[in-house]
ZAVEXZA-51031 format. One record per atom (N, C-alpha, C): residue in one letter; x, y, z. Coordinates in steps of 0.1 Angstrom, whole numbers, plus 5000, padded with zeros to 4 digits. Atoms other than C-alpha are relative to their C-alpha. Layout:
AXYZ/...
***
This chain:
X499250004988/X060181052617/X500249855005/X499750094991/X061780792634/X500449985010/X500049914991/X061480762666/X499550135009/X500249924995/X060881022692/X498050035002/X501450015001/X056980942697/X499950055018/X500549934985/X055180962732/X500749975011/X498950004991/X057381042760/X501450054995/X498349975000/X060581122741/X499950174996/X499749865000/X061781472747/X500250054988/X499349845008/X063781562714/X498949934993/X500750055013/X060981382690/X499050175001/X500849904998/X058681692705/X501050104990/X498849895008/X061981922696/X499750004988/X500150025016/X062181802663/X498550054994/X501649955007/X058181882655/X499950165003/X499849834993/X058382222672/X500650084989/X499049995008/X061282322652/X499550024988/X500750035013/X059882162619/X499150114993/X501749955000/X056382322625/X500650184995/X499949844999/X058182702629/X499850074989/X500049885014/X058582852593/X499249924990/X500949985008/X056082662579/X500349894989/X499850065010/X058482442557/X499749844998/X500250145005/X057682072563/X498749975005/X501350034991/X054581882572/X500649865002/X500150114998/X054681562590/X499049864998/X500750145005/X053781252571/X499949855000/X499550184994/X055280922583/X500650005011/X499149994988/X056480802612/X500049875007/X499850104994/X057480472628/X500850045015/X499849964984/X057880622667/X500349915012/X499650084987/X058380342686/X499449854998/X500150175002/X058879952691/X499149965009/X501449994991/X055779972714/X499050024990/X501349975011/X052979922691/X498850085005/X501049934993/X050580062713/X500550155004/X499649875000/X052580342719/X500450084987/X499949955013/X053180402680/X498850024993/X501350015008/X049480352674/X499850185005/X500249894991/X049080632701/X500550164991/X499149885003/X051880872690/X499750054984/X500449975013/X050680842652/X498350065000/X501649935001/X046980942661/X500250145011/X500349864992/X048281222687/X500150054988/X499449935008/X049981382655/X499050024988/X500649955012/X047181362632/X500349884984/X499550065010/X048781112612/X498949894995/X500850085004/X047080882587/X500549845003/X499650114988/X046780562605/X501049894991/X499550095006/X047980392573/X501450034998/X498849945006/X051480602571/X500850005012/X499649984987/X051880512610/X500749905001/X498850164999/X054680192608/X500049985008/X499550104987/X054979912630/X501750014999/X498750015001/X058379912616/X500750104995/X499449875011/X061280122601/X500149964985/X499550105018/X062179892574/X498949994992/X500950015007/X058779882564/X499350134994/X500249875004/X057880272562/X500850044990/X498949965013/X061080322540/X499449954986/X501150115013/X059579992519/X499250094993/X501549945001/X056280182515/X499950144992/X499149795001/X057680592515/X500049944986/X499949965013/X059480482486/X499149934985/X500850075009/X057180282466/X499050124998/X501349925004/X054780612466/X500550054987/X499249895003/X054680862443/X500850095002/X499249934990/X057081102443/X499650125003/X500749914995/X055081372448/X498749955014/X500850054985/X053381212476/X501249885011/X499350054994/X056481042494/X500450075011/X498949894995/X058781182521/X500850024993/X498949945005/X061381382514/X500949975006/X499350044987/X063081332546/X499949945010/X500150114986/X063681102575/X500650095009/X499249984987/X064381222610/X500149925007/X499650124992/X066081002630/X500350075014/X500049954985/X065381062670/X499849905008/X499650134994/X066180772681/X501449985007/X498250024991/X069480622706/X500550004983/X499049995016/X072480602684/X500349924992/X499850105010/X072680242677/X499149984986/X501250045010/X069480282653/X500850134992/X499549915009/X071280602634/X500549904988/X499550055013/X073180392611/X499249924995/X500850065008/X070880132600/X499150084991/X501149915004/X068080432596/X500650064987/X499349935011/X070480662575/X500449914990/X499650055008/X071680422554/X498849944989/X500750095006/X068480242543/X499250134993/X500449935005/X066880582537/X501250114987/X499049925009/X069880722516/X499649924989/X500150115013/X069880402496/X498950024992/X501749985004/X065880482488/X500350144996/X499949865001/X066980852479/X499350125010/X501049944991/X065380972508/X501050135011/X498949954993/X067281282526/X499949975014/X499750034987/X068381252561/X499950075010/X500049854993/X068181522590/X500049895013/X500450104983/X069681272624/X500350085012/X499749964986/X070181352660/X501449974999/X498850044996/X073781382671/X500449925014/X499350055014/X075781182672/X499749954991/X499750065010/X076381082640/X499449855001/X500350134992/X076180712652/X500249955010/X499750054988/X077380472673/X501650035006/X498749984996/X081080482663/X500350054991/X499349875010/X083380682638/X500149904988/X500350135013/X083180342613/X499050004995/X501049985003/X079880332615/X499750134992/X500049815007/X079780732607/X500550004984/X499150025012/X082080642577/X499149934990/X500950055009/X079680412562/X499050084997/X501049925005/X076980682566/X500450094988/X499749885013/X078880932546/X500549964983/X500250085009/X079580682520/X499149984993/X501450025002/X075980582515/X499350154996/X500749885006/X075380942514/X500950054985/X499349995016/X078080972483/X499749924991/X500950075009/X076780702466/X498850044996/X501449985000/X072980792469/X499750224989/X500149865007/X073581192462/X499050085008/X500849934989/X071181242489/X500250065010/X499649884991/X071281522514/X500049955016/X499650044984/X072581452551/X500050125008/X499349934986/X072681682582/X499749965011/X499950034983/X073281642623/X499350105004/X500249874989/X071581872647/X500850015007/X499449944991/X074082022660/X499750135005/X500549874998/X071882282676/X500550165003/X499049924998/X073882532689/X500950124987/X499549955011/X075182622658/X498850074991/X501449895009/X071882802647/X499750105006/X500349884994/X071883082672/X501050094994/X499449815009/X072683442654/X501150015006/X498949974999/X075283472678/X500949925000/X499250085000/X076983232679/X500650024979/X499849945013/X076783322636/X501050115000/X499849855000/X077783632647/X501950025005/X498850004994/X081083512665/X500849984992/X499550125014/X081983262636/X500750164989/X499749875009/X081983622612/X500950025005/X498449944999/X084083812630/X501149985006/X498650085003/X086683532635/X500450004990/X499650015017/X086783512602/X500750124994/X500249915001/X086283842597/X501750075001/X498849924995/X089983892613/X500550115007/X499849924991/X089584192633/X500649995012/X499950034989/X090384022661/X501449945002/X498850045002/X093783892649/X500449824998/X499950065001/X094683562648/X499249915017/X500250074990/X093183262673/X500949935004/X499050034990/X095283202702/X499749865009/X500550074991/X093082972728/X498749995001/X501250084997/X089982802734/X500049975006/X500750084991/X087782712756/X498750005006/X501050044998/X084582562758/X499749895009/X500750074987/X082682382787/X498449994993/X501750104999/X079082182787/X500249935013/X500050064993/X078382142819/X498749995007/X501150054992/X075381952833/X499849935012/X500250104984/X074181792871/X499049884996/X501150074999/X071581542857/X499949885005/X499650144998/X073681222861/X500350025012/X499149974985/X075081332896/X499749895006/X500050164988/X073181022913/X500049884985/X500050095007/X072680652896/X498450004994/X501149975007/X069780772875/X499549874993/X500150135007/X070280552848/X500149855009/X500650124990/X069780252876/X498850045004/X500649954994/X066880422888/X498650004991/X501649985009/X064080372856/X500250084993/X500149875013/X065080712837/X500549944990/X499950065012/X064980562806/X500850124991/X499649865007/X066680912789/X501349985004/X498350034995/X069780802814/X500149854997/X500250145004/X069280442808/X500949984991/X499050055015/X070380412772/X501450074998/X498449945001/X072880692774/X501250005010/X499050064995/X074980512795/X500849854998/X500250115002/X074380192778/X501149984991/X498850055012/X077780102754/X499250024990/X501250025014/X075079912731/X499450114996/X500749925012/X072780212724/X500750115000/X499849885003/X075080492732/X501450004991/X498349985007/X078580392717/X501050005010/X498550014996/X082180432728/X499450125016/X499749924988/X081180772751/X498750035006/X501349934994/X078680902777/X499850154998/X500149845000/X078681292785/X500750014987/X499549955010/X081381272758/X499050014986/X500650025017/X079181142726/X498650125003/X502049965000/X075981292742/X500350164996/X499749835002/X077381672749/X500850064998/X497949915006/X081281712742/X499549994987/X499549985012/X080481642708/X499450144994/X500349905003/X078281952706/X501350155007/X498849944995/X081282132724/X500950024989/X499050005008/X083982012698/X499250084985/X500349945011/X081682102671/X500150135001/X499749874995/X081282442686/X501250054996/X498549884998/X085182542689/X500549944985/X499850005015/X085582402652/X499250124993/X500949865009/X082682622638/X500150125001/X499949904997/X083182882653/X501350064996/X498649945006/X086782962650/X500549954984/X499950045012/X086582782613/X502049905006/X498450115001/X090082552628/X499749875003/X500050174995/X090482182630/X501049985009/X499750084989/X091282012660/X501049894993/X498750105004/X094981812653/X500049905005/X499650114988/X095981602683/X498850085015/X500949934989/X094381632718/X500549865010/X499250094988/X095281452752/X499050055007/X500850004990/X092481342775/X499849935011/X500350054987/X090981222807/X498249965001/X501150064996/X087981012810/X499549945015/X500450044989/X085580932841/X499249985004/X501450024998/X082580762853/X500150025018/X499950004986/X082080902888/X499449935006/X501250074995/X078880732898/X500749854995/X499250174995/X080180372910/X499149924989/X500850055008/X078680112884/X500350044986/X500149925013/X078380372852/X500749914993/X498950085009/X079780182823/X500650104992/X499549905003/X080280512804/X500450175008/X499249934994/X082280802810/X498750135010/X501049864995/X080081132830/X500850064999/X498749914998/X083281342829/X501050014989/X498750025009/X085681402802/X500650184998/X498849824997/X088581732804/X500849954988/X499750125013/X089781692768/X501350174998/X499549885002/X093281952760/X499849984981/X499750025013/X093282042722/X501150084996/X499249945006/X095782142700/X499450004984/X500349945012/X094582362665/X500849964988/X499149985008/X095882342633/X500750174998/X499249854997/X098382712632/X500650035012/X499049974986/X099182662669/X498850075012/X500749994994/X095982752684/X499849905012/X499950104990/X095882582716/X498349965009/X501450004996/X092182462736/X500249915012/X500650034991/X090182322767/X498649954994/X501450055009/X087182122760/X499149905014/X500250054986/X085182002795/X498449944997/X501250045007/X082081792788/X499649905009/X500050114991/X080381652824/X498450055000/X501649994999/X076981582832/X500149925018/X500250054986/X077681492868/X500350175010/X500149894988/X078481892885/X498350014999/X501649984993/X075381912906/X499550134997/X500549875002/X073082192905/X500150084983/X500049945016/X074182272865/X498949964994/X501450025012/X071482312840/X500449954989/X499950015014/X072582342806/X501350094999/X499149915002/X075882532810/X501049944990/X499449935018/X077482602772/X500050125003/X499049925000/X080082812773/X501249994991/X498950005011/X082482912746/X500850145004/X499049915003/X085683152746/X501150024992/X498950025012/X087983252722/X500650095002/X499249914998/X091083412731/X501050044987/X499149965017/X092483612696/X501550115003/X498949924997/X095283862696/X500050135007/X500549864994/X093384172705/X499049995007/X501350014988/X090384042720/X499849865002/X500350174998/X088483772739/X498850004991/X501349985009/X085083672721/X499349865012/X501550084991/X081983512745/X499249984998/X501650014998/X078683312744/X499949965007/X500350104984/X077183132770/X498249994995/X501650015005/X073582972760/X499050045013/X500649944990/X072183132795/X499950125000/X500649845007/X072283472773/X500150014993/X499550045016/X072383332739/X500150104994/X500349865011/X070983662729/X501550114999/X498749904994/X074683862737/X501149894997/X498350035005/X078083832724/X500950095005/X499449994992/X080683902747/X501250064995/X498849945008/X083784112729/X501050095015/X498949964990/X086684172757/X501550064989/X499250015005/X088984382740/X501250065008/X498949934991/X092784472748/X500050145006/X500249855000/X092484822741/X499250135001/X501549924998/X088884932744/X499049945011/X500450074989/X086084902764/X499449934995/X500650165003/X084184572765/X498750084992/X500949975007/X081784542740/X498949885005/X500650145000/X078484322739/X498850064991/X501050025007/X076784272709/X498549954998/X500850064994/X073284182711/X499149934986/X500650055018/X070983962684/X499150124995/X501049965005/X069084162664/X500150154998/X499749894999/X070984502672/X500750014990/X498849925007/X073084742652/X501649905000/X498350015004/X076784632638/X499549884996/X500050154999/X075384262635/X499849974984/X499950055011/X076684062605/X498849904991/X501450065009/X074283952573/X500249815006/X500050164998/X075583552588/X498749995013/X500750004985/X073983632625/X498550084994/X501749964999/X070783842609/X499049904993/X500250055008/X069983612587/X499349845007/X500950124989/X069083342617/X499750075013/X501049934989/X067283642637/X498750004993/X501449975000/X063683652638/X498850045006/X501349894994/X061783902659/X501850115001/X498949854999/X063584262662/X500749955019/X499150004984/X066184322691/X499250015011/X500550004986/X064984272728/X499049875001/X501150124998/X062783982719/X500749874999/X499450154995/X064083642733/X500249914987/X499750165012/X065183362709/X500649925010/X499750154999/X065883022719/X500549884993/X499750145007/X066582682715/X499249974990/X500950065010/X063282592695/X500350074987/X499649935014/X064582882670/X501249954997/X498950065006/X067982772668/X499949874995/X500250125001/X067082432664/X499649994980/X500649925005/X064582582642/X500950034981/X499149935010/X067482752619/X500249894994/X499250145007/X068882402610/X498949964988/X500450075009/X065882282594/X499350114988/X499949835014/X065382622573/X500749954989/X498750005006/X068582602562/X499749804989/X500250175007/X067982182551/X498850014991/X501049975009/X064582252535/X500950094988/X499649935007/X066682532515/X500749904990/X499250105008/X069282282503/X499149904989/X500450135005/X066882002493/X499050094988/X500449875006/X065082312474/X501150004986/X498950015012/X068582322452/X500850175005/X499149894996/X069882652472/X501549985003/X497850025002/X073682612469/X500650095019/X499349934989/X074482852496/X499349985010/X500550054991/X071982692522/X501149985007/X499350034992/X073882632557/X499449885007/X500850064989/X072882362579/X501249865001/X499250084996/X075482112600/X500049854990/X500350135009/X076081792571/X501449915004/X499150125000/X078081512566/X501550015008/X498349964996/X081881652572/X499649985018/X501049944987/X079981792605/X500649895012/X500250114992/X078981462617/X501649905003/X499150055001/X082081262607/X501450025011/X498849974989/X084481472632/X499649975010/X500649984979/X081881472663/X500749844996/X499850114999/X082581122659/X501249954999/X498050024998/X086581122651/X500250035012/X499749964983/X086681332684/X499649905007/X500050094992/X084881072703/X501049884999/X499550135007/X086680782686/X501650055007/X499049994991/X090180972696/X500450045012/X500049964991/X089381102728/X500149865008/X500550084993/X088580742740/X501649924998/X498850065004/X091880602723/X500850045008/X499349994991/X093580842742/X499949995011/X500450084988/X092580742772/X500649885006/X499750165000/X093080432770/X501249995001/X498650035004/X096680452757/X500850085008/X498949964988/X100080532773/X500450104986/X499549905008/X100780822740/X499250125008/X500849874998/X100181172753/X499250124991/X500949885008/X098581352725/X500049844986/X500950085018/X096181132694/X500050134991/X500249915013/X096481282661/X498049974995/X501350065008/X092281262649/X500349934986/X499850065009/X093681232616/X500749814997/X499550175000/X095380872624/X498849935005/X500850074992/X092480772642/X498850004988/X500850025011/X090180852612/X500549894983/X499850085011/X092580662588/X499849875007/X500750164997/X092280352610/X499049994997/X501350025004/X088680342606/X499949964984/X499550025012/X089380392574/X500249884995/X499150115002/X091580102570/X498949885004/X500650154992/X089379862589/X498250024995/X501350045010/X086179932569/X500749944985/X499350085014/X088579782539/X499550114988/
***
């Protein structure tokens, strides 16, 4: 691991997760540029003092110089975003698989070199894009697919948090700190940190790519350098039309993730405040609500349940599902799922054109032109 030692929220996540079904053990880890807090974080975990790095560059060094029956397999990267690309890259290059935090990186260039590095190397990549590991949310994805529901008409997903509401990040929260910071967070604030789990969302789910889109950026809190606010319109490929709202300044919000998908005959609903329940508004019947773990539910959605119906699942399980599914792959299972490269590449087109448009006097960015520039300008 890199990253995420004592004090950092998701490094916990990530072990939690890990620990659940059993498949990885934790063997390296360079946790922090605080030596005394990496000495610390490597003896809370049990780790061997000699596999606990001062550095990253040096654990990689080391990793791969083991055997390979005694090396890692994989790096987690739980670190800000400016350290994603250096990390992924230097571990791809060593054949070492990857499993980072989203975003992707810093910027959609950067991203481009990752997935490069990962085509060269042949080594295995995925994002946590968490969200995408709950059954229901599986369960939505099916039967859009699935077609019963007729073709997708409209979208619209919201992520809306109160954390930022005052000047936090002025204030010592080192958690708001960096992710307001340009340097470690990139081009967007709310946008990189939580729209991009949003845009991922209303791609995965409805299986459509995001074309053009016309947005509005905003840092309400006086000072902010990055955005807290972003109201993003999309436009589908087929004509599917969307809403995409991604703020961390309404007060009083927790964690509100909200998806809807308006199809021909029905609406389709999750909301991570009842992950367990899938929401089916149809034209002509009465409302349905699927629940995890019950009757009708597709082999996609049972297949990331794990206690019988009525028993809670969460974040640690969905999170959880990701690194199942990554263990499976690096295994040689072909049909393994878990959020990879493509994945990452778009959260990061979407920020990259959401900020262009902004900026610019065109009313609607194509992604795809914004991904060939990048393109063009890594030569």
């Amino acid at each position: 691991m890199a990253g995420g030692g004592e004090g950092a929220f998701i490094g916990a996540v990530h072990r939690m997760a890990a620990r659940l079904d059993g498949e990885w053990t934790l063997v390296a880890g360079a946790f922090s540029a605080d030596a005394a807090r990496n000495e610390r974080s490597g003896a809370s975990l049990g780790l061997d003092p000699a596999r606990t790095y001062a550095r990253f560059d040096e654990m990689i060094a080391a990793e791969a110089a083991l055997p390979l029956e005694q090396r890692m397999q994989a790096l987690v990267i739980a670190t800000p975003n400016h350290l994603h690309r250096p990390m992924a890259i230097a571990a791809l290059e060593a054949g070492i698989a990857v499993l980072s935090d989203k975003p992707m990186a810093l910027d959609l260039r950067e991203a481009l070199d990752i997935a490069a590095a990962a085509a060269r190397s042949g080594a295995a990549y995925g994002v946590t894009y968490t969200y995408a590991g709950y059954p229901m949310v599986a369960e939505m994805r099916a039967r859009i697919a699935g077609g019963d529901f007729g073709a997708v008409r409209q979208v619209a997903v919201e992520y809306r948090q109160g954390w930022l509401s005052t000047p936090a990040d002025a204030d010592g929260n080192k958690q708001a700190e960096w992710r307001t910071d340009p340097a470690r967070a990139g081009q967007g604030g709310a946008l990189g940190d939580i729209g991009t789990h949003a845009f991922h969302l209303a791609e995965h789910v409805t299986g459509l790519r995001v074309e053009t889109l016309c947005a509005d950026l905003t840092a309400h809190v006086p000072g902010r350098r990055l955005d807290d606010d972003a109201s993003v319109l999309l436009r589908f490929a087929g004509g599917a039309r969307g809403t995409l709202t991604a703020t961390q300044i309404a007060a009083g919000e927790e964690n509100g993730l909200r998806l809807r998908v308006a199809c021909e005959r029905a609406t389709i609903e999750w909301r991570h405040d009842d992950a367990n329940s899938l929401t089916i508004r149809w034209l002509d019947r009465p409302l349905e609500v699927v629940r995890t773990g019950g009757p009708g539910v597709s082999a996609e959605a049972s297949a990331l349940t794990r206690t019988p119906a009525g028993h809670p699942e969460g974040y640690i399980e969905a999170f959880a599902n990701l690194y199942r599914g990554f263990a499976a792959a690096l295994r040689g299972d072909a049909a393994a799922w878990y959020p990879g490269i493509d994945d990452g590449v778009r959260g990061m087109a979407f920020v990259a054109t959401v900020v262009a448009n902004a900026r610019g006097t065109e009313k609607w960015t194509a992604i795809d032109d914004v991904i060939a520039a990048a393109e063009r300008a890594r030569g």
